[in-house]
C-alpha positions in Angstrom: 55.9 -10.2 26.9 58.6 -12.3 25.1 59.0 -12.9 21.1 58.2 -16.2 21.8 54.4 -15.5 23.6 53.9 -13.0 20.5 54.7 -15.2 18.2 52.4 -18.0 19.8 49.5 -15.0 20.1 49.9 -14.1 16.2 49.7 -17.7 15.1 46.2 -18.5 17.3 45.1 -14.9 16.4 45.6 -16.0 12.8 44.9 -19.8 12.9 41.6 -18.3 13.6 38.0 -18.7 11.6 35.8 -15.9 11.3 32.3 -16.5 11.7 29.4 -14.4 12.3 28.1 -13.4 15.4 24.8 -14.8 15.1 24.1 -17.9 13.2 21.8 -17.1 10.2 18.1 -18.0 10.2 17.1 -18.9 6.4 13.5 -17.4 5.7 13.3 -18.6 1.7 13.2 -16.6 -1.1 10.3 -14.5 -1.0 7.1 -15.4 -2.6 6.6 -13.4 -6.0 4.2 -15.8 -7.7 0.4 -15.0 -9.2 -1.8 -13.9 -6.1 0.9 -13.2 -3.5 2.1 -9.5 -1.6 4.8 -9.3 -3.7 3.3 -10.0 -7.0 0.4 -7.0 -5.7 3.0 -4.4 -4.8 4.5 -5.3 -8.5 1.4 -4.8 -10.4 0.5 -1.8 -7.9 3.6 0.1 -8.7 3.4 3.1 -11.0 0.7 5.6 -12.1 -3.1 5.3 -12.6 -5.4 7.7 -14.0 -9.2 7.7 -12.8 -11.3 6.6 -15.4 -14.5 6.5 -13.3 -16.0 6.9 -10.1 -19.9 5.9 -9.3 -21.4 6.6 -6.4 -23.7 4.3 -5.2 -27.0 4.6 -3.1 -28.6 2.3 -0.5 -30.6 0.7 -2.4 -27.3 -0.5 -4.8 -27.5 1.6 -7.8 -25.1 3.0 -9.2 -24.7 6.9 -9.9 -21.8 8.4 -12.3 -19.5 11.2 -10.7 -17.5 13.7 -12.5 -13.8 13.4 -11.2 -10.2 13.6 -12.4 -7.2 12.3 -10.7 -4.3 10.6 -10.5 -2.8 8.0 -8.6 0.9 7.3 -8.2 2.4 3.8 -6.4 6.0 3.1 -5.7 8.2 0.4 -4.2 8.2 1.7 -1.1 4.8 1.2 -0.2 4.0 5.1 -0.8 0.9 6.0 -2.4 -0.1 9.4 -4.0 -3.3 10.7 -5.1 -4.3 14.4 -6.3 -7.8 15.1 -7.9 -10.9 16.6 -8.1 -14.6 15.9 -7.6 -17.1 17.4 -9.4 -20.6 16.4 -8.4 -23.8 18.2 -9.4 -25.5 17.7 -6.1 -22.4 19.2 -4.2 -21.3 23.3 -4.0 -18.2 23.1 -4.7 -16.0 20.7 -5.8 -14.0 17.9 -3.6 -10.6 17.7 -3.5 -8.6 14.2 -3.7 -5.4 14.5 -2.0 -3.8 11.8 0.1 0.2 11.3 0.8 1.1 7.9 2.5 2.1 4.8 2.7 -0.9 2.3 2.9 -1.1 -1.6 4.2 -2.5 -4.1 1.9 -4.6 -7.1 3.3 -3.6 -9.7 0.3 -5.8 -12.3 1.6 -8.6 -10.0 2.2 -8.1 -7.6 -1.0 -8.4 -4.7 0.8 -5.8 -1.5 1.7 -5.6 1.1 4.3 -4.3 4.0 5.0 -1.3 3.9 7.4 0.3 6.1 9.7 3.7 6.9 8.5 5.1 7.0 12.6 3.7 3.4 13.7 3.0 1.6 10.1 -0.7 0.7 11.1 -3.7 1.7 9.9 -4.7 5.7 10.4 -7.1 6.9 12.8 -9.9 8.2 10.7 -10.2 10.9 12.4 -6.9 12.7 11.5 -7.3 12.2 7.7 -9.4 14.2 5.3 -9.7 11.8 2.4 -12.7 10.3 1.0 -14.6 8.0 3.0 -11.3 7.5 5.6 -13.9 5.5 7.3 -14.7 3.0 4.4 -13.3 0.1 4.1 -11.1 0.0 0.6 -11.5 -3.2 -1.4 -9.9 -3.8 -4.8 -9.4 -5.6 -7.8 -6.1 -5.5 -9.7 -5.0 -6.5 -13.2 -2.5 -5.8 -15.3 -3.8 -2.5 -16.7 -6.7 -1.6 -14.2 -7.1 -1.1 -10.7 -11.1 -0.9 -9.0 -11.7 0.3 -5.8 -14.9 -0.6 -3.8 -15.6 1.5 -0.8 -17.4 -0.1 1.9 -19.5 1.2 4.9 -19.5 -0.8 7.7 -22.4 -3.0 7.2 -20.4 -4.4 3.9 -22.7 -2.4 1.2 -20.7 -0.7 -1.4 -20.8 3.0 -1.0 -18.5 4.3 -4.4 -16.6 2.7 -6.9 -13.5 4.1 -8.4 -12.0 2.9 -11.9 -8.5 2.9 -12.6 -6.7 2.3 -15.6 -2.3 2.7 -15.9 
């Protein structure tokens, strides 16, 4: 090739614009206001101690549990919780203990547990939690998280207090 067809190559070569690939699809900035997933995950994030759990008969009342336990949140969706149940009625004493991420349903205020390979909800049958089967709904403020265990008729079967 001649100095003349390199020097024509350079200048095009450098008389070029970059530009990406793909063009860019803007999604927004993400909602963080009062109510929304973000906001949730926020107030979700960091450590909870159980102040109460009730367990609650068919006919709706309400009977206190002994129990201890802790539950631990982070940004990544994870959630941790160790503890123990102490219930007169049972032999020995239950153990808490669940390591996962979990899907909230904002709109429905309810969470799951998920399965850390696929990110959907776990099979209840491969869990040994509490109640894997029970639908989880909550209540979140600033400084206390209530959970509200569901069978699947809708009728509250336990209700655990949190408090951060």
């Amino acid at each position: 090739m001649s100095r003349l067809g390199v020097a024509a190559l350079v200048l095009v070569c450098w008389s070029c614009k970059a530009a990406p690939l793909e063009k860019p699809f803007g999604l927004g900035p993400v909602n963080d206001g009062p109510g929304s997933m973000e906001a949730t995950r926020r107030g979700l994030e960091g450590t909870w101690t159980l102040v109460s759990l009730e367990a609650v008969d068919p006919s709706g009342a309400h009977r206190p549990v002994t129990a201890t336990g802790q539950l631990t949140y982070d940004a990544y969706g994870n959630m941790i919780i160790k503890g123990v149940i102490q219930d007169a009625t049972a032999t020995k004493s239950i153990a808490l203990d669940y390591e996962g991420k979990i899907i909230i349903d904002n709109v429905r205020k309810q969470f799951y547990p998920a399965d850390l390979e696929s990110d959907r909800p776990v099979d209840p049958a491969k869990i040994a939690a509490i109640a894997p089967d029970k639908v989880r709904r909550y209540e979140l403020t600033m400084d206390t998280f209530v959970v509200t265990y569901l069978d699947a008729a809708g009728k509250p079967t336990a209700v655990a207090k949190w408090r951060k």
